[in-house]
FIDRENSE-264042 format. One record per residue (C-alpha): residue in three letters; y, z, x. Coordinates in steps of 0.5 Angstrom, whole numbers, plus 500, padded with zeros to 3 digits. Layout:
AlaYZX ...
END
This chain:
Unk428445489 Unk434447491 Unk439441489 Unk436443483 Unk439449482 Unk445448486 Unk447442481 Unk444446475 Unk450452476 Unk455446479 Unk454443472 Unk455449468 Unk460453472 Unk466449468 Unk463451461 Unk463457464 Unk470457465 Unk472454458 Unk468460455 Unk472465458 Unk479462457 Unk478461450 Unk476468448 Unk484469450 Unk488466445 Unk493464450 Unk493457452 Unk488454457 Unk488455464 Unk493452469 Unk490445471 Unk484444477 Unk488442483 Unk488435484 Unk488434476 Unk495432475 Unk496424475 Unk489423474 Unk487416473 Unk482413466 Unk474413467 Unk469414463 Unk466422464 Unk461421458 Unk462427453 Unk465427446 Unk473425447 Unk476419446 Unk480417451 Unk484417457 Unk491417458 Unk493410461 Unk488407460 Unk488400456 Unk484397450 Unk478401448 Unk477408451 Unk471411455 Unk468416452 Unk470424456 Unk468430457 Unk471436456 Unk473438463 Unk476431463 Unk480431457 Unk483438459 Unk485434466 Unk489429461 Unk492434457 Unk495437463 Unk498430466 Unk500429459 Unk504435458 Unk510433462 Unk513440461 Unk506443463 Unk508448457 Unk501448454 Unk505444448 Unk503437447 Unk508434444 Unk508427440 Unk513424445 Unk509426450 Unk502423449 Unk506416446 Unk508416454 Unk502418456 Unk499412452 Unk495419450 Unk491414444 Unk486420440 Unk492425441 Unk497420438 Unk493416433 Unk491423430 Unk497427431 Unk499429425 Unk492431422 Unk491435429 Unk498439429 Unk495442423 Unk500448423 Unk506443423 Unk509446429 Unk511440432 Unk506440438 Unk499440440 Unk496445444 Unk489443448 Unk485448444 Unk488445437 Unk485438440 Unk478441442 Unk478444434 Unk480437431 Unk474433435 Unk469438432 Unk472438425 Unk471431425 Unk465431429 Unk462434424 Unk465429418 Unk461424422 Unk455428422 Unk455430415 Unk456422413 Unk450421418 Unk447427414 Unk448425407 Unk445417409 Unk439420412 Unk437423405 Unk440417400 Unk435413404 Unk429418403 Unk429416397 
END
């Protein structure tokens, strides 16, 4: 029982975190000791994408992306610009660069990244959505 409960608040003490640092609008907290230069690995969790990984990415979490971002963000200004994730080999944030830098500001802080997974996240569900009810025909 005790494992239990201790996993249980293990688990959600990061998403903790991410509630209370994104009521500020500031930029995300500074990166977990040990999160620079973190390697690739699949986390599971909606993002795409470690940097430095090759072919295909594994599916990540939060907390993983949030690593990422900072091993990206060389200047470690919470500004994610385009040259940095191309030599972070940062694909989703590259692939979608322009469609994530909505302010066209010439960078991307982490909180415009989470925002452009959940709208696209979203398009795919309403697809998803819309195929269900063609098929109850």
């Amino acid at each position: 029982m005790r494992r239990l409960i201790l996993a249980s608040v293990v688990a959600l003490a990061p998403g903790l975190a991410f509630a209370q640092s994104a009521s500020d609008n500031s930029n995300p907290p500074p990166p977990p000791p040990g999160a620079e230069g973190m390697g690739p690995g699949p986390v599971g969790g909606p993002m795409m994408g470690p940097p430095g990984g090759k072919g295909h990415r594994h599916m990540m979490g939060p907390e993983q992306m949030l690593m990422d971002f900072y091993a990206a963000n060389t200047t470690h200004d919470g500004h994610l610009t385009l040259a940095q994730a191309k030599a972070a080999d940062f694909r989703p944030v590259v692939d979608h660069f322009s469609a994530i830098d909505v302010k066209k500001r010439g960078y991307v802080t982490f909180y415009d990244i989470q925002a452009w997974h959940l709208d696209d996240m979203a398009k795919h569900l309403e697809a998803q959505a819309t195929a269900l009810r063609a098929m109850d025909k």
